[in-house]
C-alpha positions, 0 to 999 in steps of 0.5 A: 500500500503506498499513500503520500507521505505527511509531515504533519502526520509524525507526532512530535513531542511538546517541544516540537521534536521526534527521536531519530534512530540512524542506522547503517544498512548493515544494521548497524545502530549508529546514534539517536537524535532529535528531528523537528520538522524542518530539519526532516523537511531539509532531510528530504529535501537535500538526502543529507541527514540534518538534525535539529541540535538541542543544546545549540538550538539550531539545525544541524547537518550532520558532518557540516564540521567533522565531513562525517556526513550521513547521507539518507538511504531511506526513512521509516517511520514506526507504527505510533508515528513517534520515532523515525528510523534513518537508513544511512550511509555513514562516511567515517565515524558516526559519534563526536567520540571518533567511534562508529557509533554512539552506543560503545559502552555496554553494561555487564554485570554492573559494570561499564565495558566500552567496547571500542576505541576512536578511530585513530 
């Protein structure tokens, strides 16, 4: 079934922000962050992932600093319309750590291992 595609059909939070999960095509989990409608509408627009920055309160195109740009291979939404699910090819790493992606630490048996290094 195939119907047009709405923005105004995602429900973003009070601030006017919806999680963003990117992942690789290989599955890959990558990072989380936060969408509002413009910067999904520039997503779109331009097939380079930009974020909306929480704490600099502003757009974000993801790479704009690093070159660790996030180019969109497809979006999903879920079935509450309340998280998007980004399929991307990543050039370089995707963490501000220099790691491939965010989630390098795990927790086991109560105790944090982190799982990678930066990329030298």
């Amino acid at each position: 079934m195939m119907s047009t595609f709405e923005i105004a059909s995602l429900r973003f939070d009070a601030q006017g922000l919806i999680p963003a999960i990117a992942q690789a095509p290989d599955g890959e989990v990558l990072m989380l962050a936060w969408m509002n409608a413009k910067s999904l509408a520039e997503t779109l627009r331009t097939g380079e992932v930009t974020y909306w920055s929480r704490s600099r309160q502003e757009l974000w195109r993801k790479g704009a600093t690093s070159g660790h740009v996030q180019s969109l291979v497809e979006l999903r939404v879920d079935c509450d319309r309340d998280c998007l699910l980004l399929i991307v090819d990543q050039t370089g790493p995707a963490c501000h750590t220099n790691r491939s992606n965010c989630f390098y630490t795990a927790v086991r048996d109560g105790r944090a291992v982190v799982l990678s290094d930066p990329v030298a």
